[in-house]
C-alpha atoms as a printed R data frame, in Angstrom:
    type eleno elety resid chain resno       x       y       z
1   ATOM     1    CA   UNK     A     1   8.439   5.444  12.508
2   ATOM     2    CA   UNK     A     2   7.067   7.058  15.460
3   ATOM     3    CA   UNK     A     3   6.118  10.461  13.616
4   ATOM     4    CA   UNK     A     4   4.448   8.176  11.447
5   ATOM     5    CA   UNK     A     5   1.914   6.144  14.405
6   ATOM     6    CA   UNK     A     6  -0.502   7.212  17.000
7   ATOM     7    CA   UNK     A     7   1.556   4.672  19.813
8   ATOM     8    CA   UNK     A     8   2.539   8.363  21.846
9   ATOM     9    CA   UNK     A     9  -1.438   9.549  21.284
10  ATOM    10    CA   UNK     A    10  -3.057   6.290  22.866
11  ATOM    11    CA   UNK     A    11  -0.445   6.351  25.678
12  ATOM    12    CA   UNK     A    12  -1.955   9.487  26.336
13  ATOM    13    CA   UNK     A    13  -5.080   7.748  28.062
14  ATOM    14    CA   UNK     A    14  -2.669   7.076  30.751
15  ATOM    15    CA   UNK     A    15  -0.027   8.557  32.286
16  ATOM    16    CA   UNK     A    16   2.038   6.331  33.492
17  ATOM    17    CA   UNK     A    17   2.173   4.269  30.260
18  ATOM    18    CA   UNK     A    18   4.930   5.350  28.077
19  ATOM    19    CA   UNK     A    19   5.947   3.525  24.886
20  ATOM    20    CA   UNK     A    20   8.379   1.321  24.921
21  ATOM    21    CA   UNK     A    21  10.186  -1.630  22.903
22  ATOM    22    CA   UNK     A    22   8.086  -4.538  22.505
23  ATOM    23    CA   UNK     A    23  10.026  -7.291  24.846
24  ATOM    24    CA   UNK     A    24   8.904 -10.694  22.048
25  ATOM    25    CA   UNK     A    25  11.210 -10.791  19.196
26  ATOM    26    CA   UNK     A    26  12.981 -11.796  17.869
27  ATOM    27    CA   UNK     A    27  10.084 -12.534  15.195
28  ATOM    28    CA   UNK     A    28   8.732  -9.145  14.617
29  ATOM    29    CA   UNK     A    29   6.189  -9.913  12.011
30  ATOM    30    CA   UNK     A    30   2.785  -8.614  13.122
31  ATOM    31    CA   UNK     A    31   0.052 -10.701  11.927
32  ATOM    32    CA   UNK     A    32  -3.527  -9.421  12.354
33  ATOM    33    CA   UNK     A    33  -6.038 -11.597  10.235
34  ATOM    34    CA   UNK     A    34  -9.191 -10.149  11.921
35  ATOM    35    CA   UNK     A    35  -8.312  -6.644  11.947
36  ATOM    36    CA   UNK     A    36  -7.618  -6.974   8.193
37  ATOM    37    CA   UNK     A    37  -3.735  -5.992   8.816
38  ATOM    38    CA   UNK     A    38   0.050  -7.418   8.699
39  ATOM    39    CA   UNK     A    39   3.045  -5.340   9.585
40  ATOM    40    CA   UNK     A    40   6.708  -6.143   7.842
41  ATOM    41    CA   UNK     A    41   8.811  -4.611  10.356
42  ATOM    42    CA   UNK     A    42  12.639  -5.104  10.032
43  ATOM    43    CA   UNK     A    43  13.572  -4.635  13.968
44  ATOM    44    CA   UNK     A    44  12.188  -2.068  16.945
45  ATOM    45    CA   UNK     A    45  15.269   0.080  16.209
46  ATOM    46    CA   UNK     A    46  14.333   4.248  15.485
47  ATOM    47    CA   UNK     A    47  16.078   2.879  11.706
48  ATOM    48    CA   UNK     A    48  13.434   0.568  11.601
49  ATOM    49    CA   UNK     A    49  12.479  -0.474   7.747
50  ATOM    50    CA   UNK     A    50   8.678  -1.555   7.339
51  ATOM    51    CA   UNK     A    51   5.684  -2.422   5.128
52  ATOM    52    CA   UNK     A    52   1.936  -2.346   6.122
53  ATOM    53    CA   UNK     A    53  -0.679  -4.369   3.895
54  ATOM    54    CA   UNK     A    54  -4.141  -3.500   4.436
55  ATOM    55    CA   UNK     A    55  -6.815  -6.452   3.840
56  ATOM    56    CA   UNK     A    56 -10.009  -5.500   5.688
57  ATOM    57    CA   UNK     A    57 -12.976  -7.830   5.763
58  ATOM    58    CA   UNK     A    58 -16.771  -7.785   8.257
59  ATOM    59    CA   UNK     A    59 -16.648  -4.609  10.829
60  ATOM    60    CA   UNK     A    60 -13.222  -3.314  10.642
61  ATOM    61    CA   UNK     A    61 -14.195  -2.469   6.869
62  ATOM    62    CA   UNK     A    62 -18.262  -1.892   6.966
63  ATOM    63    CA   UNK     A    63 -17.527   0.180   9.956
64  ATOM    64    CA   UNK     A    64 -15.496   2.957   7.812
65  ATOM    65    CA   UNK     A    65 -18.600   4.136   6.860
66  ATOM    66    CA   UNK     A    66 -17.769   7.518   5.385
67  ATOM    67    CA   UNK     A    67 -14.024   7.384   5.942
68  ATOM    68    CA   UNK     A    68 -13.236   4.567   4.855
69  ATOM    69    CA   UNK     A    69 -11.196   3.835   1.821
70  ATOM    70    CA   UNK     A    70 -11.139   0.897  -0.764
71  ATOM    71    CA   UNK     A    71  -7.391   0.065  -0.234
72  ATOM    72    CA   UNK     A    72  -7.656  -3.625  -0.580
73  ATOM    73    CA   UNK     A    73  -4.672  -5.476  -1.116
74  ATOM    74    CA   UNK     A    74  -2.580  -1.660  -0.467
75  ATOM    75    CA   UNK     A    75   0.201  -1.347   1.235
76  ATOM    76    CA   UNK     A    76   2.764   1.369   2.898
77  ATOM    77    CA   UNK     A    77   6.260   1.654   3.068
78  ATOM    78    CA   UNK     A    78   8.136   3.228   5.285
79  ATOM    79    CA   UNK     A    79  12.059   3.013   5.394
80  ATOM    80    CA   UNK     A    80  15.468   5.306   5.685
81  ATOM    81    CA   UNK     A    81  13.085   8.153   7.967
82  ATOM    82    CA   UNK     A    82  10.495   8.542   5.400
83  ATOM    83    CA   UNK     A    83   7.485   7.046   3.695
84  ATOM    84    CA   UNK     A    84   8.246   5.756   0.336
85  ATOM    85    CA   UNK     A    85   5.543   4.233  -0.747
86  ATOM    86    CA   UNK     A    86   2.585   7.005   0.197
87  ATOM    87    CA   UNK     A    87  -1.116   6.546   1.341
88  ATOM    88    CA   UNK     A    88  -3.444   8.615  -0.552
89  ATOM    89    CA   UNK     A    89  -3.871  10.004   3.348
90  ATOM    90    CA   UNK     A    90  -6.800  12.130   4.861
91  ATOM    91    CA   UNK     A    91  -7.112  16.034   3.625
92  ATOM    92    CA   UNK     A    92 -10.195  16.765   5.396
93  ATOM    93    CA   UNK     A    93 -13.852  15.201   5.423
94  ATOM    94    CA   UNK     A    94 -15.246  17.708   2.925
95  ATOM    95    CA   UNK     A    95 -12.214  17.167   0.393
96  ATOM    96    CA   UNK     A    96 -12.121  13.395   1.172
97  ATOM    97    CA   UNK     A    97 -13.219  12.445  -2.636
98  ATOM    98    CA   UNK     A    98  -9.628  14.084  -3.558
99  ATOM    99    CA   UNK     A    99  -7.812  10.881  -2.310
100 ATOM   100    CA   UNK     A   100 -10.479   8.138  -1.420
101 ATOM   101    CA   UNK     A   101 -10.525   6.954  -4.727
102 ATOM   102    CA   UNK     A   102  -8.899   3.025  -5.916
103 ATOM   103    CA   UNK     A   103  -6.726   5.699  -7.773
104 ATOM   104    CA   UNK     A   104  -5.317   6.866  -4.683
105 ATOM   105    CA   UNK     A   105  -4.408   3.436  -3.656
106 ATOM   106    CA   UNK     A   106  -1.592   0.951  -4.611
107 ATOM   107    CA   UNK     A   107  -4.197  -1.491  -5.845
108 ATOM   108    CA   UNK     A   108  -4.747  -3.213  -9.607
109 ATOM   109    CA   UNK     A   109  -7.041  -1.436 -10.832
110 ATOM   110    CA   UNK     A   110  -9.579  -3.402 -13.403
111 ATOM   111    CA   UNK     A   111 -10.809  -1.572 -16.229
112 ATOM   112    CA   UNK     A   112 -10.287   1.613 -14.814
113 ATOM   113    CA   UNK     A   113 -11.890   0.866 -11.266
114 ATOM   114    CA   UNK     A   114 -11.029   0.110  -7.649
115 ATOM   115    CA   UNK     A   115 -12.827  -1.889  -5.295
116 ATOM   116    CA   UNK     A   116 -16.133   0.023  -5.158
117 ATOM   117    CA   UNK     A   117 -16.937   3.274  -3.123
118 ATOM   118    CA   UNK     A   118 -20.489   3.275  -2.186
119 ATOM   119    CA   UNK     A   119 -22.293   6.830  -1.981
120 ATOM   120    CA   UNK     A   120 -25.378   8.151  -0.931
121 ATOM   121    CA   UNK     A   121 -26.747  11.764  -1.790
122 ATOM   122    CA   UNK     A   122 -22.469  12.388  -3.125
123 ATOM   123    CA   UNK     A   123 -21.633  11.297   0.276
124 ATOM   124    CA   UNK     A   124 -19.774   7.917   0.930
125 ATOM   125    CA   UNK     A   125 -21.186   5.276   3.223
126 ATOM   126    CA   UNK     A   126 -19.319   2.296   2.268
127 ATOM   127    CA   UNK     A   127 -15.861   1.451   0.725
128 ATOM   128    CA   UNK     A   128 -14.308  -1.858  -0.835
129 ATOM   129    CA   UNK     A   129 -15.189  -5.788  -0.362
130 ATOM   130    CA   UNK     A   130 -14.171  -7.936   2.263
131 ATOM   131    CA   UNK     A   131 -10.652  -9.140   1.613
132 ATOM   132    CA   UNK     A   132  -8.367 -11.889   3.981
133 ATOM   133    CA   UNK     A   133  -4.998 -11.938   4.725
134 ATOM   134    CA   UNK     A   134  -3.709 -15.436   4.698
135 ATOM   135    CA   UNK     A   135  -1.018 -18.183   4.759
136 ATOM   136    CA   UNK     A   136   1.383 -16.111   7.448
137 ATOM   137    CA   UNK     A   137   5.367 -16.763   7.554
138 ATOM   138    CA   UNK     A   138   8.006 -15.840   9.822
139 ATOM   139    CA   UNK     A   139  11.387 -16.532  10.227
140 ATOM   140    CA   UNK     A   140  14.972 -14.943  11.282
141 ATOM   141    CA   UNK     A   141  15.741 -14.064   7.612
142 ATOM   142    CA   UNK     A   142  12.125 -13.746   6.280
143 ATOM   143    CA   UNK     A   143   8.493 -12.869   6.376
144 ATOM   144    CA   UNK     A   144   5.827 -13.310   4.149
145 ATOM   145    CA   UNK     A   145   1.851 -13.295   3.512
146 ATOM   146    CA   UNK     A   146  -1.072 -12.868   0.850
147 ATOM   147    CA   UNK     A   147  -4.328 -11.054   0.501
148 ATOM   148    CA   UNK     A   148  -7.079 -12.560  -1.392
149 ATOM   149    CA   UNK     A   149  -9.444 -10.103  -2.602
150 ATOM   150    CA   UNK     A   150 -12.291  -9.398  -5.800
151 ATOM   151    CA   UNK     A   151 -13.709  -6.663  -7.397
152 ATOM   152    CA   UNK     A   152 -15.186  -5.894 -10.392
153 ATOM   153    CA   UNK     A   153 -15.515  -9.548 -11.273
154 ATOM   154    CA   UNK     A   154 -12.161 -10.780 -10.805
155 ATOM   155    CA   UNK     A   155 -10.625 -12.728  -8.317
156 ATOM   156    CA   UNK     A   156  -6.809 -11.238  -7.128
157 ATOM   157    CA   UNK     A   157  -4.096 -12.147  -4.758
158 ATOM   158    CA   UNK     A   158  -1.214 -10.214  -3.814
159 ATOM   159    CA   UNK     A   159   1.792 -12.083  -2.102
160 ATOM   160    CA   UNK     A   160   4.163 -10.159   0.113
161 ATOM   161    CA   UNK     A   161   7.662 -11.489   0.728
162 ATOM   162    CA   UNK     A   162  10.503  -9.378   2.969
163 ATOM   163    CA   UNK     A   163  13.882 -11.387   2.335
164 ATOM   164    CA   UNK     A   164  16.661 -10.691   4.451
165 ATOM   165    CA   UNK     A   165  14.427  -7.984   5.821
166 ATOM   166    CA   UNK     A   166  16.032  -5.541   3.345
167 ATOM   167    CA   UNK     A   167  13.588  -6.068   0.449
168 ATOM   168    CA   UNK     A   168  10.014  -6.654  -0.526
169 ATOM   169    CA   UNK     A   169   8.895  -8.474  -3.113
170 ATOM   170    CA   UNK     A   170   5.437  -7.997  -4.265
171 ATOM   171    CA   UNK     A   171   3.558 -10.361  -6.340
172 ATOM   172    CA   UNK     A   172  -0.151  -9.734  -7.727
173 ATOM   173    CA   UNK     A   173  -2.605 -11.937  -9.810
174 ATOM   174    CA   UNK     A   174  -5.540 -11.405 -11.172
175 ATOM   175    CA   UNK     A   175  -8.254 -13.447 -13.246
176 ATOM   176    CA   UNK     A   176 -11.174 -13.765 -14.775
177 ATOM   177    CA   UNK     A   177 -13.064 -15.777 -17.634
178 ATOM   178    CA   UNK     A   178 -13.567 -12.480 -19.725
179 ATOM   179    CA   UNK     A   179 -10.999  -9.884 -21.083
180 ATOM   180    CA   UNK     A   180  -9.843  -6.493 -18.838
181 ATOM   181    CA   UNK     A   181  -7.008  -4.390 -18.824
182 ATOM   182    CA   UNK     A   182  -5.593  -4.142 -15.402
183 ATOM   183    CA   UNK     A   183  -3.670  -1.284 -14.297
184 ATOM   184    CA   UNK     A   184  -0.960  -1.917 -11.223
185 ATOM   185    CA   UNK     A   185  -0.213   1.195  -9.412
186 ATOM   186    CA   UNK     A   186   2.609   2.306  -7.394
187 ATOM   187    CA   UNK     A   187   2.335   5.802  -5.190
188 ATOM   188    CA   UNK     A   188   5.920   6.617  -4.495
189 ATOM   189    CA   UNK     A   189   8.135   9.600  -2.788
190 ATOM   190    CA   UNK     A   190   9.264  11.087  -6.078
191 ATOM   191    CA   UNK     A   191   8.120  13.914  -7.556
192 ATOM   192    CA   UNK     A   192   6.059  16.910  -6.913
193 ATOM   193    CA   UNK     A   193   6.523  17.817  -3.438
194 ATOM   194    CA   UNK     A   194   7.956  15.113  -2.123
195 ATOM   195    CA   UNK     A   195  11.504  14.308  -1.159
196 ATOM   196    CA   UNK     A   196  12.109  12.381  -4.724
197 ATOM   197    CA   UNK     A   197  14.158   9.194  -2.746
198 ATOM   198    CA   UNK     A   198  12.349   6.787  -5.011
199 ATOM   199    CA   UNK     A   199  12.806   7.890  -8.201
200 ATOM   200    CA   UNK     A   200  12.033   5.873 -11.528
201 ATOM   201    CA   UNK     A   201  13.120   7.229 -15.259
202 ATOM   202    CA   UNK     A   202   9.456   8.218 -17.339
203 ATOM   203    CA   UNK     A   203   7.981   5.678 -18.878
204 ATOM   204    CA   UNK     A   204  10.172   3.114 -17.727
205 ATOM   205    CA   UNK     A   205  10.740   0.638 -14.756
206 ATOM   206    CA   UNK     A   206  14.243   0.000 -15.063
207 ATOM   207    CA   UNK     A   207  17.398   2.477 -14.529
208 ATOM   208    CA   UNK     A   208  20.123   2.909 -11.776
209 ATOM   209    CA   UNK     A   209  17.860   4.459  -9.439
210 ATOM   210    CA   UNK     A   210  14.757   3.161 -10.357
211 ATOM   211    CA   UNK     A   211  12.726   1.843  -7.276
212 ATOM   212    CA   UNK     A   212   9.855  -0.363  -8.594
213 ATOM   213    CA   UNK     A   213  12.730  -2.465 -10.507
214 ATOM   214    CA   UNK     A   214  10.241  -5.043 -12.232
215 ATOM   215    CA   UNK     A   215   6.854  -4.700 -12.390
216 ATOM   216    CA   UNK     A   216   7.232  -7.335 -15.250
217 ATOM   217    CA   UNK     A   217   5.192  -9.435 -17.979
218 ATOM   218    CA   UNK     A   218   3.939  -9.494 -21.259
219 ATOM   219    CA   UNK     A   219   2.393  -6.751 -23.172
220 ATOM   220    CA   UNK     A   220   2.744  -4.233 -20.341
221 ATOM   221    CA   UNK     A   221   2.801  -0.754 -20.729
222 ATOM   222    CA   UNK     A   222   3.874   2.264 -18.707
223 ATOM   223    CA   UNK     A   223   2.777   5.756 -17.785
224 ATOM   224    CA   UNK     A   224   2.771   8.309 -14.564
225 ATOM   225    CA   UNK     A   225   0.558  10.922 -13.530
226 ATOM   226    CA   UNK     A   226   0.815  13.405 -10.731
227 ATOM   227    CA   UNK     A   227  -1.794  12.966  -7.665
228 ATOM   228    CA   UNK     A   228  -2.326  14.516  -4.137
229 ATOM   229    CA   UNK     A   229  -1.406  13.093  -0.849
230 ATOM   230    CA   UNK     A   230  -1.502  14.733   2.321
231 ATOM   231    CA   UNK     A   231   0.876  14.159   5.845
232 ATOM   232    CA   UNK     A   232  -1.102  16.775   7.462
233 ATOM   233    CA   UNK     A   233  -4.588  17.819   8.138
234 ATOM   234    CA   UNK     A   234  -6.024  20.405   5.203
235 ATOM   235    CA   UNK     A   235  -2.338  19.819   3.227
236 ATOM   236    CA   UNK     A   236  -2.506  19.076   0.014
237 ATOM   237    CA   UNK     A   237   1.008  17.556  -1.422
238 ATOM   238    CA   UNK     A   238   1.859  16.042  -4.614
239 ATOM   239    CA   UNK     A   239   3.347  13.039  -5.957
240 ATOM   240    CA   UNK     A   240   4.015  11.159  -9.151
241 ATOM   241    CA   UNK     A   241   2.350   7.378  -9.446
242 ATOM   242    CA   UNK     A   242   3.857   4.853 -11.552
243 ATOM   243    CA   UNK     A   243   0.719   3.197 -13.696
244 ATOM   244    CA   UNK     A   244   1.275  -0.182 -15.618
245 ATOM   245    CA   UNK     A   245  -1.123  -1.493 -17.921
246 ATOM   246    CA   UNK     A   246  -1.774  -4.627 -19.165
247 ATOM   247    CA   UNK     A   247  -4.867  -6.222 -21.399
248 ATOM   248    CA   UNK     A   248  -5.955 -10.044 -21.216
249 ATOM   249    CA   UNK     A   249  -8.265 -12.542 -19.226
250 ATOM   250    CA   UNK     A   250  -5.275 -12.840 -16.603
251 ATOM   251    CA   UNK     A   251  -2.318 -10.200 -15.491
252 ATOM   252    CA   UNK     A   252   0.661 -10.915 -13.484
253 ATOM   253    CA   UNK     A   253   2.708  -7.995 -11.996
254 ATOM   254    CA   UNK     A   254   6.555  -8.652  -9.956
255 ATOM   255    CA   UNK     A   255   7.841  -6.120  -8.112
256 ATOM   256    CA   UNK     A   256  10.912  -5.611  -5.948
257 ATOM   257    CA   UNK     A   257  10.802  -2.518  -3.404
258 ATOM   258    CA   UNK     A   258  14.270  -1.861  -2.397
259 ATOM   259    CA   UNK     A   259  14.732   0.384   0.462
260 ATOM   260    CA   UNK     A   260  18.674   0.697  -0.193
261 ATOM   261    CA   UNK     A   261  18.575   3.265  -2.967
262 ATOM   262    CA   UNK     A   262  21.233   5.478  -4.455
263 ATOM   263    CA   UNK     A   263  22.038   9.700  -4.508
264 ATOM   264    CA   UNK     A   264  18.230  11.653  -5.449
């Protein structure tokens, strides 16, 4: 996790801060409303297993500006010493419409489109809508929370749950009075140049190694395409995204993100 954060960077500022354990527990949910973000962390241990969901709403999003993405209702996760679900990440400034795109982003996309990027002159100056994380849970055994959000017209809510803080089910739905397709993405470590620990068979959400198990419902159809994500500053890595498609006034999606996965 810690090759992952910036905890090492800020203790920088002072010298005779050095990171350390967090002594409350043993509740480690982190539940930040205002700053648009809630942490699924399994423990404090090095092995740690977690999920970030990003839900930003007033200054922490309209204060982005240029950088900022529309990631509403996206999420991370990180788990066995690797990301395995991937951010779209930050190439440079000047290459920055490569992976700031709702395409880049584990959102549901509706008819084709993410929660709008703003632009002014080609240049961006204002990414997403305000979206709220809401009705928190924490326990021993499990955590959970939701992120209301709209775009395009139509009203969605995605519902984290961490059971036995081992899995993570992810629930999304979205509707509206008139007819879209909606298109549930999934940016995972397989393919391309990435370590291929999630893997999933083409075309398909179900197999013995498959790692979105069940994006499922009615009329839903499946595809992948290759996209760009970088861990680095001016890298430029690739990775395969998992696209499902369904068509109707309303679209439900059910995924389970197992981090115990088999040989690949």
């Amino acid at each position: 996790m810690r090759e992952f954060s910036e905890i090492d960077a800020i203790a920088l500022y002072d010298d005779q801060v050095a990171a350390h354990k967090p002594a409350w527990g043993p509740k480690v949910f982190i539940f930040m409303p205002k700053a648009g973000d809630a942490v699924f962390p399994s423990d404090w241990s090095a092995g740690v297993t977690y999920l970030l969901l990003r839900s930003e709403h007033g200054v922490p999003r309209s204060r982005g500006q240029g950088h900022e993405h529309p990631d509403e209702t996206s999420f991370v996760l990180y788990a066995g010493g690797e990301m395995l679900a991937l951010d779209a990440g930050y190439i440079d400034f000047n290459l920055h419409d490569k992976v700031n795109q709702g395409r880049n982003h584990k959102v549901v996309r509706v008819d084709g489109q993410g929660p709008p990027l703003l632009t002014l002159l080609g240049q961006p100056v204002d990414g997403g809508k305000d979206a709220y994380i809401e009705n928190p849970f924490a326990s021993e055994w499990m955590d959970y929370a939701e992120v209301r959000a709209a775009h395009q017209g139509v009203s969605a809510r995605r519902r984290v749950m961490f059971p036995g803080k081992q899995y993570f089910l992810v629930a999304d739905h979205l509707e509206d009075d008139q007819t879209h397709t909606y298109e549930w993405h999934l940016h995972g470590s397989s393919g391309g140049d990435t370590s291929a620990r999630a893997t999933w068979p083409a075309g398909s959400a179900q197999g013995p190694n498959c790692w979105p198990n069940c994006p499922s419902g009615a009329g839903q159809t499946f595809s992948e395409v290759d996209t760009l994500h970088p861990f680095a500053y001016l890298q430029e890595l690739t990775h395969t995204a998992l696209r499902v498609q369904q068509q109707g006034k309303e679209a439900r999606f059910l995924a389970l993100k197992g981090w115990r996965l088999g040989p690949g």
